[in-house]
N, C-alpha and C positions, 0 to 999 in steps of 0.2 A: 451407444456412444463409445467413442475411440478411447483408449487406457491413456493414451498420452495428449496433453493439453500444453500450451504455450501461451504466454503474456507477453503481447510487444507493447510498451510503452515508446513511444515514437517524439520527441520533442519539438517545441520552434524553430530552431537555430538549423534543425534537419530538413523540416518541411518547408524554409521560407529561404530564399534569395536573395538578399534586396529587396525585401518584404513581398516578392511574389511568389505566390505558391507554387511550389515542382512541383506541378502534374508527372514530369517524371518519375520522382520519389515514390508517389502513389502507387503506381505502374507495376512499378520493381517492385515492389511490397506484396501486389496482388498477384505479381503470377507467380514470386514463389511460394503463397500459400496455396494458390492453385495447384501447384505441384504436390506440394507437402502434404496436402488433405487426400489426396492420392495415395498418398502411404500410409494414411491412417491418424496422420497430427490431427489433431481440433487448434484454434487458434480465438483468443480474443485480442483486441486491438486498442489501448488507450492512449488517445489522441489531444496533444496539444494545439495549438494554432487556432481554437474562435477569434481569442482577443485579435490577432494582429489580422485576421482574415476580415474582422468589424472594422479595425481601425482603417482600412484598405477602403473597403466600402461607403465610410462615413468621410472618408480623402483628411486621418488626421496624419500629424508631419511627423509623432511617435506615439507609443505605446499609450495609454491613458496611466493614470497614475491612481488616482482614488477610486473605492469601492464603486461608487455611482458610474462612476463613467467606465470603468472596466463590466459593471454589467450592462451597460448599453452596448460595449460593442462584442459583447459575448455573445449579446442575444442576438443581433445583428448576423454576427461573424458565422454563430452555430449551424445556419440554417445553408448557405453559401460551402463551408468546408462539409458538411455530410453530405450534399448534393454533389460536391466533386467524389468523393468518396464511392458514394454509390453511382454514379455516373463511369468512373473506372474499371469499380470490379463488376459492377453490371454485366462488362464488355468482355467480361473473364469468367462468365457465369457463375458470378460469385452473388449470394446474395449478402445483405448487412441489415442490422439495427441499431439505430440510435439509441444508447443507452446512456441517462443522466442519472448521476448518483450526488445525491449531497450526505455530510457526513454523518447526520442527523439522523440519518435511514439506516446507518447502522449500529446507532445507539439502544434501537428498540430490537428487542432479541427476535419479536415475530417479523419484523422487517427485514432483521438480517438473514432469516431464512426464506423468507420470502424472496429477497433481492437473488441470494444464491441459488433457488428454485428457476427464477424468472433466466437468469445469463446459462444454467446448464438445459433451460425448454431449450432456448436459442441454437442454443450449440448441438442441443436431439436432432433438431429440426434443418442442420446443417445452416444455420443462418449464423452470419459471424458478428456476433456484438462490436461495434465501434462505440466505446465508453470515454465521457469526457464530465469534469464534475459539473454539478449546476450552479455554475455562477449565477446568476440571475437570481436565484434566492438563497443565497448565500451572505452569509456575514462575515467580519472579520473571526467572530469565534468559532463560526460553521465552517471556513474553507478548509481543504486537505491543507492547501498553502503550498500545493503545487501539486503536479498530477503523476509525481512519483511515486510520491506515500500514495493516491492515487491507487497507482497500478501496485503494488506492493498489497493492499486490501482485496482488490478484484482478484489476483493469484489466490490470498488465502482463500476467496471466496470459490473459487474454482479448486481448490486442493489443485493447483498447476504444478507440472513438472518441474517449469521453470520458470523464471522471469528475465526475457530480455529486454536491455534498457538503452536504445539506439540515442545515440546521442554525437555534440561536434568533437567529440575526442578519442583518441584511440583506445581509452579502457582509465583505472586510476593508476596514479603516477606518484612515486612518494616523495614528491616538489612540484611547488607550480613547472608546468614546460612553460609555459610562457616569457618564464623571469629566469628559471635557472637552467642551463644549458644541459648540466651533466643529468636533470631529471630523467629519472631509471620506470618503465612501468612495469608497474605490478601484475604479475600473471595470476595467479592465485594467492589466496587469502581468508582466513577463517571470519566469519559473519560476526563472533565475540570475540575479536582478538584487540589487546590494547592499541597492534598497531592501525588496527581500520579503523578504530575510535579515534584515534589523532590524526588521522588523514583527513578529521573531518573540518572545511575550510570555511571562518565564516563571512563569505562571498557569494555575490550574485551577479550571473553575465546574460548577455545575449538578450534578446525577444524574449524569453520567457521569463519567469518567477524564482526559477530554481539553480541555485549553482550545484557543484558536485555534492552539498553536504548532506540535501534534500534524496540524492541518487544512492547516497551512504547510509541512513539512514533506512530510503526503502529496503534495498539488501539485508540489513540487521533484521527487520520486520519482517522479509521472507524468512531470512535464515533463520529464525527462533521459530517458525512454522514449518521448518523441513526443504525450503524449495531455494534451490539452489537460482542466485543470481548472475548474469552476462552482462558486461557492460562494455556497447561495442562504439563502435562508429562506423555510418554509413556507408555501405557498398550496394550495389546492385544485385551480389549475393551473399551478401552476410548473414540473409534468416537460412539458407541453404548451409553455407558452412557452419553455423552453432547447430543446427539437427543433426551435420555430420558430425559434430564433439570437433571442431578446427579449435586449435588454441588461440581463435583472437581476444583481443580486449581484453579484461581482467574476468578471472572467474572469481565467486563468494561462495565459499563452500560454507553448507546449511547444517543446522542440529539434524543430528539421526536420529533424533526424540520424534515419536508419532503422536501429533498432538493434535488431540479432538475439537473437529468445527467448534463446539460450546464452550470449550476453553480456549479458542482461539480468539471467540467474542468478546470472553471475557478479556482476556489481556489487550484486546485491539478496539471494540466496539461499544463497548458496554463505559457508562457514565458512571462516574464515581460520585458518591455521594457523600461518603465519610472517610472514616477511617478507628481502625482500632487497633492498639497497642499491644505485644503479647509479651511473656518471656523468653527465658530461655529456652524454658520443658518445650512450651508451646513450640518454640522456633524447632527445633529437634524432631520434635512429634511431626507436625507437617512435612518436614525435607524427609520422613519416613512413610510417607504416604497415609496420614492417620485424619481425621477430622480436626478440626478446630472446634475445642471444649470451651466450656465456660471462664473452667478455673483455671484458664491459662492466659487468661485474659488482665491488661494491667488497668487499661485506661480506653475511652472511647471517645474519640473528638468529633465535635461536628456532629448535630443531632439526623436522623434519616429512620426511615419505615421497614417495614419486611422487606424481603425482596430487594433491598436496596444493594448498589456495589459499593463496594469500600477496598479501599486498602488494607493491607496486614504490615503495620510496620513494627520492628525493633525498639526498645526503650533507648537503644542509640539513635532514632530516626531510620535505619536501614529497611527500605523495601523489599516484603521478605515475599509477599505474596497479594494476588487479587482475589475477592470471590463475592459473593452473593449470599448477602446475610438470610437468615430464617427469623432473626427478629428486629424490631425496631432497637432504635441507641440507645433508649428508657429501658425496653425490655431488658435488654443484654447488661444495663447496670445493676437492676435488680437481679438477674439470674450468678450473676459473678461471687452475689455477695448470700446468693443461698442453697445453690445445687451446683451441679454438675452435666449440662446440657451442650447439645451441639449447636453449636452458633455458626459455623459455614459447613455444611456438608464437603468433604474431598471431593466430588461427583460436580461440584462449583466452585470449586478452588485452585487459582493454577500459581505454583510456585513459581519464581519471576528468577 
């Protein structure tokens, strides 16, 4: 398998027209991975557009609005846009797979390798994952909540070089363009920076789910994973110029931290179930790469089992860390108050 891998997250407002689908868009898409796989790129592909491609199908006048009917015309829409899909690059001797992910499947740690097992066969096998979440059994607590954070998850899951995030703008802007004239865009930008934290808007446009805050966000979620985010707008050769490093769009430059699939789970995948309280020492100890002891422990909320996640937080509240306990919340009250035991192994613990 090729050393370099790419995530296109491709949105509604991209693929739709006056709610008809560009077959063109598709096109441009496929042959420049046709190209690009040529030189060695791998690519996975995460695709918005069921809902409106079902609402099209089912002849409604817009978008559906509640849970119910968004997975009606999901399940409708899914089966119509992957058939365009591979009907396209078919014609470009590309092959695809339909890949549903719900967020559920990455809560369970043998799922989440599994998951990431199954999209790097795909990609051994030269077949190019086309991923989209599963609405259809999806709840309001289950969804990504859009298919950025989405594609933001699929990168970590691929260890991706990159993640490009096509969408109707030219990159982020530090004012609406819409409202303010003299809006300046952003070329580059650090992934934890205060100012990409306040760029983040809480608005929603277009056909789909997600305004910019959702595309900001995913970025921060690459960038704390290493992988640097593109956030372009649509051309015919736009996946061509970001392989060539062209400076369109906004770049999010990523942590240079190399941080391991398993604590990647943990901070992205993994269910929390508690939470416990440390000191100072403790706070010190961890930002020094040490285990988490017993006797550093203040207080433990929220009852939960072995193996459970939890949080590490501050006696100010302050989230200091995630990890994966080795005892129950009972256990760990009793051990505080009589030895000196490791309650999160560092090997399960990732400082936040």
């Amino acid at each position: 398998m090729s050393n370099k891998t790419i995530v296109i997250k491709i949105g509604t407002n991209t693929l739709f027209k006056e709610d008809v689908l560009r077959d063109d868009v598709i096109d441009s898409l496929a042959v420049s991975v046709n190209e690009l796989r040529k030189e060695g790129i791998n690519f996975a592909i995460v695709t918005s557009g069921a809902v409106q491609s079902g609402a099209n199908e089912l002849n409604l006048s817009e978008r559906p609005k509640n849970l119910k009917e968004l997975q009606v015309a999901s399940a409708v829409g899914q089966v119509s846009l992957i058939n365009k899909y591979k009907e396209i690059f078919n014609s470009h001797q590309l092959n695809i797979a339909q890949v549903l992910i719900s967020k559920n499947v990455l809560e369970d740690r043998n799922q989440f390798i599994n998951t990431t097992e199954a999209l790097n066969g795909l990609i051994s096998k030269n077949i190019i994952p086309v991923i989209n979440e599963n609405d259809v059994v999806a709840t309001e607590e289950l969804k990504f909540g859009d298919n950025d954070r989405l594609s933001a998850i699929v990168s970590i899951l691929l260890k991706a070089d990159k993640l490009v995030v096509i969408t109707d703008k030219e990159g982020l802007f530090d004012s609406d363009p819409e409202k303010i004239e003299e809006a300046k865009k952003i070329e580059n930008i650090e992934y934890n920076s205060e100012e990409l934290n306040d760029l983040i808007p809480k608005s929603s446009s277009g056909k789909g789910m997600g305004g910019f805050s959702t595309k900001i966000m995913a970025a921060q979620m690459a960038g704390f994973s290493g992988i640097e985010t593109q956030i372009i707008s649509w051309s015919p050769n736009c996946i061509n110029e970001v392989v060539k490093d062209s400076k369109i769009g906004t770049i999010i430059k990523p942590s240079k931290k190399n941080i391991k699939l398993k604590k990647l789970w943990i901070a992205f995948g993994m269910t929390i179930d508690g939470e416990i309280v440390i000191d100072d020492g403790a706070i010190e100890a961890l930002k020094a790469d040490a285990s988490l002891l017993s006797k550093g422990v203040i207080n433990v909320n929220k009852s939960f089992d072995e193996n459970s996640g939890v949080e590490v937080k501050s006696s100010e509240n302050e989230l200091i860390a995630r990890g994966v306990v080795n005892f129950s919340s009972k256990e760990i009250q009793d051990l505080k108050e009589t030895e000196n035991t490791v309650v999160i192994h560092k090997d399960n613990l990732l400082i936040l």
